[in-house]
C-alpha positions, 0 to 999 in steps of 0.5 A: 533515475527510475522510480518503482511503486508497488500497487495492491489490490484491495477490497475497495474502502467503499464496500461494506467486508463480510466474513466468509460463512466458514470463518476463513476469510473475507468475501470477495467473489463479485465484490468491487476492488480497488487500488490500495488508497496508500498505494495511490498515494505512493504513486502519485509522490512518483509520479510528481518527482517525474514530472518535476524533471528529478526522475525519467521513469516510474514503474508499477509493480503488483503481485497476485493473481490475474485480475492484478493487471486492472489494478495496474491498468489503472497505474498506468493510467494515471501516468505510470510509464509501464508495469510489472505483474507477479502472476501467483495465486498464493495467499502473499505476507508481507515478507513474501511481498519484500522477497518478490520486490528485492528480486525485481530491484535486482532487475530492474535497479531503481534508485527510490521504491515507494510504497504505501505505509499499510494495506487496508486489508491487513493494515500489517504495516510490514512489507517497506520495512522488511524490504529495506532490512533485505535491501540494506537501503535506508528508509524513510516511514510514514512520509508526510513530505518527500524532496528529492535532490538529484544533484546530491543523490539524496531524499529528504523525509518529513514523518510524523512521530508522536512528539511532533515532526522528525525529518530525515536525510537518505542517501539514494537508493532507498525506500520510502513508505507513504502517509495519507498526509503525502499528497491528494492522487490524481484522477485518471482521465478517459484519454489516459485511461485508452493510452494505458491499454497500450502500454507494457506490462512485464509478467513474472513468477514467484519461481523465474525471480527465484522466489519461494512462496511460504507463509510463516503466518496461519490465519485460525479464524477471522470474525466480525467485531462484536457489535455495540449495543445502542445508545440510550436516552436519559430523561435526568442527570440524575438517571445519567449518574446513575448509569455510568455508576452502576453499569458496566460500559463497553470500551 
């Protein structure tokens, strides 16, 4: 059984965004970047499975331009068997993203592809659902809980709905995204760091996977949020009342 995880590079959680002066994006020119925290998740999950005896091989893919194999260099080094790059320097929406992996899954015939819920750059939440749609493959979202059944060909998927706990069957292949609640990802130690440097990775393009690259998206303009105004000491109860009466409150 093959498992197939798409990693994204991101800015990484720790950095601090800044907007670009001409309001067109975000600054990322010698910013720190990382694997998507989600994503980590994701490949931690499959790489469990395999460890348990329920999966042979776990595959890293990730898309985007040149510095995208540092992202995958650090997949393989926490256990991935080998890794695919989808060399593009064009901006990637989720629907693109879904294209591009329906296209590998032709390749590659997986029977689980593992994502990440949400990007922490877009947080757009879109790319496993819109793959299952063009997959035809049921999907299991926001997975809190993954159990694999080889024997029935089948996955069981804990997901946290607002009422409570919802848990779903799938019949394999299918596509499951990942919560944080999922599992704690693992540390690629020094040793495994030096193996994955040796390990393949599969270059494509968007146009040998017969893939057309088109935004249906146009971003108008990106800002910082505006910023609060500071807190204020009250030197009565009284004085207190009096403020939350009488003065409008930011929400």
């Amino acid at each position: 059984m093959k498992i197939m995880v798409a990693v994204k590079r991101v800015v990484d959680y720790a950095v601090k965004i800044r907007v670009i002066p001409d309001k067109t994006g975000v600054e990322t020119t010698n910013v720190k970047m990382s694997m998507n925290p989600f994503c980590e998740i994701a490949l931690e999950e499959a790489l469990r499975i395999r460890e348990s005896g329920r999966a042979s091989e776990v595959v890293a893919v990730s898309m985007g331009p040149q510095q995208c194999v540092d992202t995958l260099r650090t997949g393989l080094a926490m256990g991935a068997d080998r890794g695919i790059h989808v060399e593009t320097k064009e901006m990637l929406y989720p629907l693109s993203v879904a294209k591009l992996l329906r296209a590998l899954v032709e390749v590659e015939k997986p029977q689980i592809l593992i994502l990440g819920k949400q990007a922490i750059d877009d947080d757009c939440n879109q790319t496993g659902q819109m793959l299952a749609g063009l997959l035809n493959w049921p999907q299991g979202t926001f997975a809190s809980k993954v159990v694999l059944d080889k024997e029935k060909q089948e996955v069981t998927v804990d997901r946290e709905v607002d009422g409570g706990l919802e848990t779903l069957c799938l019949d394999l292949p299918a596509v499951i995204t990942t919560d944080l609640r999922l599992n704690q990802p693992r540390y690629a130690t020094l040793p495994n760091i030096m193996k994955a440097k040796s390990k393949v990775i599969k270059k494509y393009t968007p146009q040998e996977l017969n893939v057309e690259i088109k935004s249906d998206l146009q971003i108008l303009q990106v800002t910082e949020p505006p910023k609060r105004k500071s807190g204020v000491m009250v030197s009565s109860v009284d004085e207190l009342i009096d403020k939350l009466k009488n003065e409008a409150r930011v929400i």
